[in-house]
Backbone as CSV, one residue per row, in Angstrom:
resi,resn,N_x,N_y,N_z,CA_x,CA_y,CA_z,C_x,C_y,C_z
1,UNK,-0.278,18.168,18.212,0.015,17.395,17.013,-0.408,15.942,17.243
2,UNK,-1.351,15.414,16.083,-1.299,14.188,16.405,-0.342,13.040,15.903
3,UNK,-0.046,11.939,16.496,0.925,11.092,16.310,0.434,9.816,15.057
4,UNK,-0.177,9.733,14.921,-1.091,9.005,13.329,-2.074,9.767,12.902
5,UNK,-1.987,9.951,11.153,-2.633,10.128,10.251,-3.101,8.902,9.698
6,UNK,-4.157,8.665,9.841,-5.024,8.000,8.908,-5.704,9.115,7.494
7,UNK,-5.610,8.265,6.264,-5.896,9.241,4.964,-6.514,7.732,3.883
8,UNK,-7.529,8.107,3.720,-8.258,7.644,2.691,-8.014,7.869,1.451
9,UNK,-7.581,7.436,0.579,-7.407,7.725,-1.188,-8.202,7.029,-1.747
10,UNK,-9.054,7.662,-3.199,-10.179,7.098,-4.073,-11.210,8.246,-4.410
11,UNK,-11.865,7.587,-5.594,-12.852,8.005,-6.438,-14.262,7.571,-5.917
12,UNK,-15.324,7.990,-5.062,-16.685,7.688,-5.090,-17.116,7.686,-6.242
13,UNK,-16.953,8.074,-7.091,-17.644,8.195,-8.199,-17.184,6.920,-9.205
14,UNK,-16.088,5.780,-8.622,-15.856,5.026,-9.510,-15.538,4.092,-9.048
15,UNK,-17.226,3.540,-8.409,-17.370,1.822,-7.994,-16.378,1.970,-6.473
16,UNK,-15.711,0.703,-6.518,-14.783,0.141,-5.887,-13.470,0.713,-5.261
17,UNK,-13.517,2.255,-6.054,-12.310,2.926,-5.828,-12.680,4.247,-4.739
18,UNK,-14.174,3.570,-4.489,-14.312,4.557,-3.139,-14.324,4.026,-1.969
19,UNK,-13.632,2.941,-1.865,-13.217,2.419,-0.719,-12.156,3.091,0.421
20,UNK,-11.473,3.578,0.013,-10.419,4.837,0.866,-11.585,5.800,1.687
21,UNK,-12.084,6.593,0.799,-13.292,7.271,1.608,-13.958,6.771,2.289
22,UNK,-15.021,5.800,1.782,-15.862,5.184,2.422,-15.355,4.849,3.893
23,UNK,-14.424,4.012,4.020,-13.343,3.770,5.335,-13.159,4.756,6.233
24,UNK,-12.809,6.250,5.451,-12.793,7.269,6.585,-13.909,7.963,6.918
25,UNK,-15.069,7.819,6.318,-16.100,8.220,7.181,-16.416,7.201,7.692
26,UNK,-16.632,5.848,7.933,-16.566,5.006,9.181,-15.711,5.704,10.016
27,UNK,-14.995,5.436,9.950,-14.156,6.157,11.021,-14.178,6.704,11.663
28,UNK,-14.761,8.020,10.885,-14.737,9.847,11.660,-16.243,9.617,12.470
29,UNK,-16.948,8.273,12.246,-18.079,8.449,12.715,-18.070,7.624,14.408
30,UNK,-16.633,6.924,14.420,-16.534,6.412,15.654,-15.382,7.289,16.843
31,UNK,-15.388,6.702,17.545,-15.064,7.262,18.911,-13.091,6.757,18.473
32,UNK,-12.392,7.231,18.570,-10.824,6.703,18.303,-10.123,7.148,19.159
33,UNK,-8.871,6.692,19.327,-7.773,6.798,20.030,-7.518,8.258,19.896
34,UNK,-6.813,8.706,20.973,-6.277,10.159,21.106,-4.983,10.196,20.097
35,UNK,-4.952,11.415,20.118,-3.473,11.065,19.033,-4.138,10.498,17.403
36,UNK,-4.925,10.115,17.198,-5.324,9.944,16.045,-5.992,11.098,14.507
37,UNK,-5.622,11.141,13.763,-6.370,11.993,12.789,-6.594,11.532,11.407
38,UNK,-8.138,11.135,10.905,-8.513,10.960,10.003,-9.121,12.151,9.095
39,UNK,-8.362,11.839,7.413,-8.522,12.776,6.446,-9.114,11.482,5.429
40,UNK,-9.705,12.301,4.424,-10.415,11.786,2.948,-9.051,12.791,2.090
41,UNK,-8.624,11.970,1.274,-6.968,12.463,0.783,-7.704,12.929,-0.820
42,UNK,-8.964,12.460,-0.636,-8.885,12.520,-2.584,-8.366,11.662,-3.234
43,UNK,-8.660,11.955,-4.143,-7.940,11.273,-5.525,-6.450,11.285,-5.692
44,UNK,-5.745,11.934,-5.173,-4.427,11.772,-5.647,-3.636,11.603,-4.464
45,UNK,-2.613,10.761,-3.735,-1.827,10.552,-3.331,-0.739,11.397,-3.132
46,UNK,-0.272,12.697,-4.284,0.273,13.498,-3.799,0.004,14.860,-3.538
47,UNK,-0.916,14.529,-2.380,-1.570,15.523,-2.191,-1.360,15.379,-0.315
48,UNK,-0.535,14.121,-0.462,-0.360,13.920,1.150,0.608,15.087,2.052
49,UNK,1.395,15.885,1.041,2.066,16.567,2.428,1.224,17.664,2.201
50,UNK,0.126,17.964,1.538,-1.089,18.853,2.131,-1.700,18.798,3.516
51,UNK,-1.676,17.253,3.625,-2.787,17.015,4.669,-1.438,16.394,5.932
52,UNK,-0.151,16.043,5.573,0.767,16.031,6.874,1.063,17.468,7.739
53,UNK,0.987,16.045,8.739,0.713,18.124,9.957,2.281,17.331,11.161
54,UNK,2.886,16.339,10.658,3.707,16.185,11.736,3.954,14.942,12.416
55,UNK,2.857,14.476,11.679,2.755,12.627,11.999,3.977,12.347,11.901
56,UNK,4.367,11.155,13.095,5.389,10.250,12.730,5.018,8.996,11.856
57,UNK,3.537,8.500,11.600,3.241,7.697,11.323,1.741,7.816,10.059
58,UNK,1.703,7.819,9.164,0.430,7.972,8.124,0.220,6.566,7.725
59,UNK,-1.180,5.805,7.967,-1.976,4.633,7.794,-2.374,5.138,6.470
60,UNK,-2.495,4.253,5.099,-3.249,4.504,4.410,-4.056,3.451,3.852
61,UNK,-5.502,3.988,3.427,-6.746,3.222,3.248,-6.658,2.962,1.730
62,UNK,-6.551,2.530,0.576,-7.230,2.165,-0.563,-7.499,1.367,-0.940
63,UNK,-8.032,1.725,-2.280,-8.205,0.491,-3.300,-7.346,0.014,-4.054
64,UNK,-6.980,-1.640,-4.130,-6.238,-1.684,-4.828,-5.905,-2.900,-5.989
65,UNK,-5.746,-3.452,-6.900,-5.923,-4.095,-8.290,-4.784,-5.075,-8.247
66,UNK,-4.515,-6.393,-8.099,-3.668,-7.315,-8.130,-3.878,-8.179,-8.819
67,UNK,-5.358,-8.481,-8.738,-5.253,-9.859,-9.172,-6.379,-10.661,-8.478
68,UNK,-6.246,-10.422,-7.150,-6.444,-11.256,-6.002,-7.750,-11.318,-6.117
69,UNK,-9.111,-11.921,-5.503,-10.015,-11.802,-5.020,-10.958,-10.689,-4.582
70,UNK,-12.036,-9.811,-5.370,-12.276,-8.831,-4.524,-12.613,-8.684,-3.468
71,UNK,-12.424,-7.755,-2.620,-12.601,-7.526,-1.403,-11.146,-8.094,-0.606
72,UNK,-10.560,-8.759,-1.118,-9.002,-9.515,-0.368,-8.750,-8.012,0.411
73,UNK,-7.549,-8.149,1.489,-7.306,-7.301,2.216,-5.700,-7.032,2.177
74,UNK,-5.322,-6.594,1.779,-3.456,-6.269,1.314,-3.172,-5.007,2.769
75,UNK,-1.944,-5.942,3.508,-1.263,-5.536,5.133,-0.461,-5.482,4.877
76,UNK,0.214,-4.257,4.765,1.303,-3.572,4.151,2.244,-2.841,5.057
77,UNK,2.991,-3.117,5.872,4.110,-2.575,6.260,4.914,-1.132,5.576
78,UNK,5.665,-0.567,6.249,6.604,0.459,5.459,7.498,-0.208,4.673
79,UNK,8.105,-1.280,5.102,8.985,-1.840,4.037,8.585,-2.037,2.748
80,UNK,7.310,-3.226,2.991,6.804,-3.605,1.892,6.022,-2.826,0.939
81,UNK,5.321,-1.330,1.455,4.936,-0.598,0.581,6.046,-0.236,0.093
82,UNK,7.355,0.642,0.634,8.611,1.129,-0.519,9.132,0.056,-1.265
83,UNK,9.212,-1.463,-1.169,9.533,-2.435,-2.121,8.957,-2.721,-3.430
84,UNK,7.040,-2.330,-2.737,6.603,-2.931,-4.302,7.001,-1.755,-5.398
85,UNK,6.962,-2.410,-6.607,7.070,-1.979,-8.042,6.573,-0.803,-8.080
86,UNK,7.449,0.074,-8.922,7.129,1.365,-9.260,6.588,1.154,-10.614
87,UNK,6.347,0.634,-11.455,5.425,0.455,-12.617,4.158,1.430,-12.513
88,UNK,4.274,2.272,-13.771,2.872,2.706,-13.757,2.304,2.324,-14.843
89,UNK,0.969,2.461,-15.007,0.184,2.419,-16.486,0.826,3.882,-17.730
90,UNK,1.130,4.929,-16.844,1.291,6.234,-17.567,1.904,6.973,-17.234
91,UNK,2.463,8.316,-17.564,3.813,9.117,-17.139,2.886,9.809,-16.467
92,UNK,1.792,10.214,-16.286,0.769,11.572,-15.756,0.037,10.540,-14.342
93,UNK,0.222,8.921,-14.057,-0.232,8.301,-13.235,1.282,8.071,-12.191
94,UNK,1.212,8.339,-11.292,2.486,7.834,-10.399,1.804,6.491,-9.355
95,UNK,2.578,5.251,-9.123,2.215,4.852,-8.397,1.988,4.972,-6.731
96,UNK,1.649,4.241,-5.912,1.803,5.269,-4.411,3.208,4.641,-4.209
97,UNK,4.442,3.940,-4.541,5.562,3.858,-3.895,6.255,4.987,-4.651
98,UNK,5.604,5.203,-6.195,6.004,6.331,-6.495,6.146,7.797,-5.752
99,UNK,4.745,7.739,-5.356,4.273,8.946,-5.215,5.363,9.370,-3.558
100,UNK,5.107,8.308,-3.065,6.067,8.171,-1.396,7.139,8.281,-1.737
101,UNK,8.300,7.744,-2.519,9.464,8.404,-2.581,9.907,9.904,-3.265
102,UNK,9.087,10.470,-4.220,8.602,11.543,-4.703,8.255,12.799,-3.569
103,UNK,7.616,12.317,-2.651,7.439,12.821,-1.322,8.679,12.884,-0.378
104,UNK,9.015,12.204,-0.351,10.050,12.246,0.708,11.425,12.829,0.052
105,UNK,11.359,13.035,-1.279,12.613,13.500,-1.776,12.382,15.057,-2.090
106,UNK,11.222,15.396,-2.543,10.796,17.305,-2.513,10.272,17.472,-0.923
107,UNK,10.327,16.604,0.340,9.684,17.108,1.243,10.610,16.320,2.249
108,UNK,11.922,16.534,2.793,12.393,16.443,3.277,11.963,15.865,4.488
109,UNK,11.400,16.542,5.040,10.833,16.564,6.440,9.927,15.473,6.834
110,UNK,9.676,15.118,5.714,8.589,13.779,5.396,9.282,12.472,5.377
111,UNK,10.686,12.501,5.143,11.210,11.206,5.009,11.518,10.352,6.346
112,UNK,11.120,11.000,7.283,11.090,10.144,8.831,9.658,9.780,8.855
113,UNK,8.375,9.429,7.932,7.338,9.241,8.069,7.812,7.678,7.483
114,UNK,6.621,6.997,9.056,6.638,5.613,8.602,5.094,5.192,8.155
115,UNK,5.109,4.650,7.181,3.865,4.645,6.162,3.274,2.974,6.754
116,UNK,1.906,2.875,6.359,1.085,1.116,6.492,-0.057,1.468,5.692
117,UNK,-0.403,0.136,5.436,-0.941,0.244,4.312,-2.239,-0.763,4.286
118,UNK,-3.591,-0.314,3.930,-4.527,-1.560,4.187,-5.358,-1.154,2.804
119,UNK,-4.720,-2.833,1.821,-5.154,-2.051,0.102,-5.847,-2.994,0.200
120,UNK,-7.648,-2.376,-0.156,-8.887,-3.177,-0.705,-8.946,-3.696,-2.241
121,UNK,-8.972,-4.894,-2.597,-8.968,-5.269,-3.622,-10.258,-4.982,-3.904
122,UNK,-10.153,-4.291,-5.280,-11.482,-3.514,-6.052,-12.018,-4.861,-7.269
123,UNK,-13.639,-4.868,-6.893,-13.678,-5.962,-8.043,-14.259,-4.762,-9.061
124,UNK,-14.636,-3.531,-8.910,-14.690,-3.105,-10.256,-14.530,-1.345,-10.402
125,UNK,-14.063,-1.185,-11.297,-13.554,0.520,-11.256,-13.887,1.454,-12.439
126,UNK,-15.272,1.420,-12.592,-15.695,1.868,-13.223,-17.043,3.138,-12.922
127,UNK,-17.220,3.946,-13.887,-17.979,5.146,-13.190,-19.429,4.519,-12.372
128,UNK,-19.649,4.744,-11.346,-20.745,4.427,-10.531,-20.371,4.430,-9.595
129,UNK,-21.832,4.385,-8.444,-21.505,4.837,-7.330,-21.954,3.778,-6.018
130,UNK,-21.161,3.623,-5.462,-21.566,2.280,-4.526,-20.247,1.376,-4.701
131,UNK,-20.006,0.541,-3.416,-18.759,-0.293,-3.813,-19.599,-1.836,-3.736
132,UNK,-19.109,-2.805,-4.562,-19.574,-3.813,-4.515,-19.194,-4.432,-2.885
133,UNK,-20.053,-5.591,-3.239,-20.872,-6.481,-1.519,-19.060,-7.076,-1.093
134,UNK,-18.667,-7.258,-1.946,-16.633,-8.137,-0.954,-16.015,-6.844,-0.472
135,UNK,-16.318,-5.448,-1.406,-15.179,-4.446,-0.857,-16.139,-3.518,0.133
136,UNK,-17.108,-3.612,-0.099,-17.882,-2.845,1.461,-17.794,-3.868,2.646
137,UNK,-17.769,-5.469,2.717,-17.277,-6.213,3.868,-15.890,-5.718,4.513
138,UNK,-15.096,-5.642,3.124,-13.649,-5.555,3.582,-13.267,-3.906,4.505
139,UNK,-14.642,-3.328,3.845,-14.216,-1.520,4.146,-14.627,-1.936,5.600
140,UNK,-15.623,-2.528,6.433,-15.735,-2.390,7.310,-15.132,-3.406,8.385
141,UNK,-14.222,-4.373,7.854,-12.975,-5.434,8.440,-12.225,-3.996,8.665
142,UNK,-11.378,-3.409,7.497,-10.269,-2.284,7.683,-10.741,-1.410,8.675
143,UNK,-11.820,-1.124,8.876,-12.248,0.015,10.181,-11.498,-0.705,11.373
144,UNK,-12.183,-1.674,11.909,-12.312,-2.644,12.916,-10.730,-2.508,12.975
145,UNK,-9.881,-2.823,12.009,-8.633,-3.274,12.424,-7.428,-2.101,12.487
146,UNK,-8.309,-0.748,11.818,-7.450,0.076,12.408,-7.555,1.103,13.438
147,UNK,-8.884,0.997,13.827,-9.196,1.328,15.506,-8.565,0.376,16.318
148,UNK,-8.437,-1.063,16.170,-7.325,-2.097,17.029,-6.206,-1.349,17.124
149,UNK,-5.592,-1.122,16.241,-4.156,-0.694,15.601,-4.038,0.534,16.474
150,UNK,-4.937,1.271,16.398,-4.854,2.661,16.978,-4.781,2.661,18.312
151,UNK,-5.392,1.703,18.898,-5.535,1.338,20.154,-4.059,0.776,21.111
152,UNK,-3.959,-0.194,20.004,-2.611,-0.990,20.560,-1.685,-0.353,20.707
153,UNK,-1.266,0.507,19.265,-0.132,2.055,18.935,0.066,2.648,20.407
154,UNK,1.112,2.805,20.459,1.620,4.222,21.436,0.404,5.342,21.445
155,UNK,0.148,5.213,20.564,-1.261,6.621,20.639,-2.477,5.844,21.745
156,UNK,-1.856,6.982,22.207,-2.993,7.419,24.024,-4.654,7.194,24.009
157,UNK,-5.246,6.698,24.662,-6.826,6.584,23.949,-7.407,7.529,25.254
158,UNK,-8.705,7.983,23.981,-9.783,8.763,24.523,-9.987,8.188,25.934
């Protein structure tokens, strides 16, 4: 069993919101810490206790819409992901603090999972393919810093 899940969430097909992916094939294409396991989650977020195998710990990669600067880099703790706002746009859209307590309440077993979070600010989310020049810098800052992460972690290296 490995001890971190890394999981990518997003749309290739829509700009900026394939930044989650994009991130995990960097990834899968480098050499990582033992104990490590990178997935492409898809599009939906609750689709994560598909891809939990036992982790104490799931990193997650996306895109994400604030406000801020594109390409900005949002370092997200477990706390601070279950704090922010459950606001959605729609009843059929859950947010991911949504989707994480939603998880941990039909999946028991899941609620000792400690979650982090590295959200790419998307400058645009619309159908096309390619992420603009701030969120492909930032996709390849988030590599860099979670092979550090992986490294530093209790998880054992290659």
């Amino acid at each position: 069993m490995s001890d971190v899940l890394v999981i990518g969430f997003g749309n290739e097909l829509m700009g900026d919101d394939g930044a989650g992916p994009a991130a995990v094939r960097k990834l899968l294409g480098q050499a990582l810490a033992a104990g490590a396991r990178i997935e492409d989650g898809g599009t939906d977020a609750l689709t994560l206790p598909g891809w939990w195998r036992g982790e104490r710990e799931v990193w997650i990669i996306d895109a994400v819409r604030s406000g801020r600067p594109p390409g900005t880099i949002h370092r997200l703790d477990h706390e601070a992901i279950m704090s922010l706002s459950s606001a959605s746009s729609s009843c059929h859209h859950l947010s991911l603090p949504e989707c994480l307590r939603w998880i941990a309440h039909a999946y028991p077993q899941m609620g000792v999972v400690r979650y982090r979070m590295w959200g790419i600010e998307a400058a645009t989310v619309t159908p096309g393919v390619g992420l603009s020049a701030p969120v492909a810098g930032a996709v390849v800052e988030v590599t860099v810093e979670v092979r550090a992460a992986l490294a530093a972690s209790s998880v054992g290296c290659d």
